[in-house]
C-alpha positions in Angstrom: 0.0 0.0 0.0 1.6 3.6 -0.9 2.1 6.3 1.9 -0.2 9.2 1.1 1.4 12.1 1.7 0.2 15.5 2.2 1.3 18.6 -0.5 -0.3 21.9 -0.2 -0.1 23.9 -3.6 1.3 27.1 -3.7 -1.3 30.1 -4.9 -0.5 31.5 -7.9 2.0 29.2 -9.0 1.9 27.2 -12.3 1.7 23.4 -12.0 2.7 20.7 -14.2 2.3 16.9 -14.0 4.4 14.2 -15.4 3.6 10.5 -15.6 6.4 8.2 -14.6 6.4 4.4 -14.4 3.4 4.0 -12.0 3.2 7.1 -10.5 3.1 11.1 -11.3 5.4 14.0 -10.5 3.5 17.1 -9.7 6.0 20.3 -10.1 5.6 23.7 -10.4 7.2 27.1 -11.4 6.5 30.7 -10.6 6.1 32.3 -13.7 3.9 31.0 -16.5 6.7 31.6 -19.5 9.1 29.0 -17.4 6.7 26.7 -16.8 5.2 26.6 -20.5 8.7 25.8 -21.6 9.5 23.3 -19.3 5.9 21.9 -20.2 6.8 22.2 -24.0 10.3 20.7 -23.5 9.2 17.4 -21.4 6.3 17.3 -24.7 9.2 17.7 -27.4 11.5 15.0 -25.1 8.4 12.4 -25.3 7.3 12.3 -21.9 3.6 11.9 -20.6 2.6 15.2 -18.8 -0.4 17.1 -18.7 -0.5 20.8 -18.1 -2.3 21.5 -14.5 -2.6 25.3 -15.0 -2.1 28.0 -11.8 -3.4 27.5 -9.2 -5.9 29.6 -7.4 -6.5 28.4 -3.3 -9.3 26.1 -4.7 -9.3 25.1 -7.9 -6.5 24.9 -11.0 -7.0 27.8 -13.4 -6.2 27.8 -17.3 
């Protein structure tokens, strides 16, 4: 059985997730321009990630 850990998102930072094996790498970067290169660099690379957007207190945004 995995250990769930606990992660709190950081507001108004820019998320991105990348599937690994079994499991999923959530990251993030401050400003949207890094983050949509590092997004479009992992894509070009061949990797499975999906874009989570910024993140808003509640909810991902974008």
């Amino acid at each position: 059985m995995a250990i769930k850990r606990g992660f709190k998102y950081k507001v108004d930072a820019f998320y991105i997730s990348i599937k690994t094996g079994g499991s999923s790498i959530v990251f993030s970067r401050e400003s949207e321009e890094e983050a949509r290169y590092v997004f479009e660099n992992y894509k070009q690379v061949g990797k499975d990630c999906s874009w989570l957007g910024r993140w808003d207190g509640k909810k991902f945004l974008e």
